[in-house]
C-alpha positions in Angstrom: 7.6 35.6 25.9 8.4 39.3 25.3 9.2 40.7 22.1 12.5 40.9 21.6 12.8 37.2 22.0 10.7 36.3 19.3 11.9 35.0 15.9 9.6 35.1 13.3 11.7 33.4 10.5 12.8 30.2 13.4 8.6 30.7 14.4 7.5 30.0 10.3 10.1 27.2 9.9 9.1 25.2 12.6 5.6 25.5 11.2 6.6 24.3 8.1 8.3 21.5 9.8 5.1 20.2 11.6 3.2 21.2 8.4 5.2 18.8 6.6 5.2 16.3 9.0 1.1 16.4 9.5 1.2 16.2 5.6 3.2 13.2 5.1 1.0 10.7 3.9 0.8 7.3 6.1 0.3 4.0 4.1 -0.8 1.2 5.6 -0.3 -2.6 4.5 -3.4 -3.9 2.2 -5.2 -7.3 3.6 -4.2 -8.5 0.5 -0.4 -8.6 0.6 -0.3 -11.4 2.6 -1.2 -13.4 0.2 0.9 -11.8 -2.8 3.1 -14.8 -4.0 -0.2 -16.5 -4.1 -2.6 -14.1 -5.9 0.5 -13.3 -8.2 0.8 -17.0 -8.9 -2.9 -17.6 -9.8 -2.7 -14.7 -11.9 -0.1 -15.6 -14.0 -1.8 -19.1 -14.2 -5.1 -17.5 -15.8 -7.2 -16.9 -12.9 -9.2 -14.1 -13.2 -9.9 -11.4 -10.8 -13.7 -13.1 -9.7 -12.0 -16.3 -9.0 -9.1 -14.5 -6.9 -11.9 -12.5 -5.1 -13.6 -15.9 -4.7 -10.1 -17.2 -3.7 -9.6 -14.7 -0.6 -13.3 -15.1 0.8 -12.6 -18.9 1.3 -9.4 -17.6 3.6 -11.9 -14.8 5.2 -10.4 -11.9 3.6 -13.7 -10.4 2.3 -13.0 -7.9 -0.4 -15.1 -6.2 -3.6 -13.5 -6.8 -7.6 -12.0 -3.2 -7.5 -10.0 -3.4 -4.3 -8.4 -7.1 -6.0 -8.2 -5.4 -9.5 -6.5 -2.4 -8.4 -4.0 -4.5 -5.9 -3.0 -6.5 -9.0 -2.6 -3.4 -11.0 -0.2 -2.3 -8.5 1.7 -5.4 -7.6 1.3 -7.8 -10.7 3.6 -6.1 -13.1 6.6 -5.5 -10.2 5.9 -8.7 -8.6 9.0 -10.2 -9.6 11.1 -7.4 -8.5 8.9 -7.4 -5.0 8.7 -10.7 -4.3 11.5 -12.6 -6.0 11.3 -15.6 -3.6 7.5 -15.9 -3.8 6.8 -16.1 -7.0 9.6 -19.7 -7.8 7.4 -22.5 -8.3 
């Protein structure tokens, strides 16, 4: 490449571009929200987080109090928005 053929402004924004794109943050799905109509139900019907927890390890989703707490935190108070046709009795 010789020097009169570089661009340093096209060079930085491309950069930026694959910056950006490295920097964009990836989510993945939780093991839990498979089973959101269901731990959204047994909320709302008093169960507490130990008994959800105890709930998923008799399906084999092993999980710690935190991980359930902070996925109901999350997805309890939008559930209904989420998951309109899960949450119907």
């Amino acid at each position: 490449m010789s020097q009169s053929s570089f661009d340093p402004i096209a060079e930085s924004a491309r950069l930026r571009k694959i910056t950006a794109a490295r920097r964009k943050t990836k989510y993945r799905r939780s093991r839990l929200d498979r089973y959101a109509g269901e731990l959204i139900q047994l909320r709302k019907a008093g169960a507490t987080i130990a008994e959800l927890q105890r709930w998923l390890r008799e399906r084999r989703v092993v999980v710690v109090h935190a991980t359930v707490a902070r996925w109901m935190k999350r997805h309890a108070a939008g559930g209904a928005e989420q998951w309109p046709n899960l949450l119907t009795l």
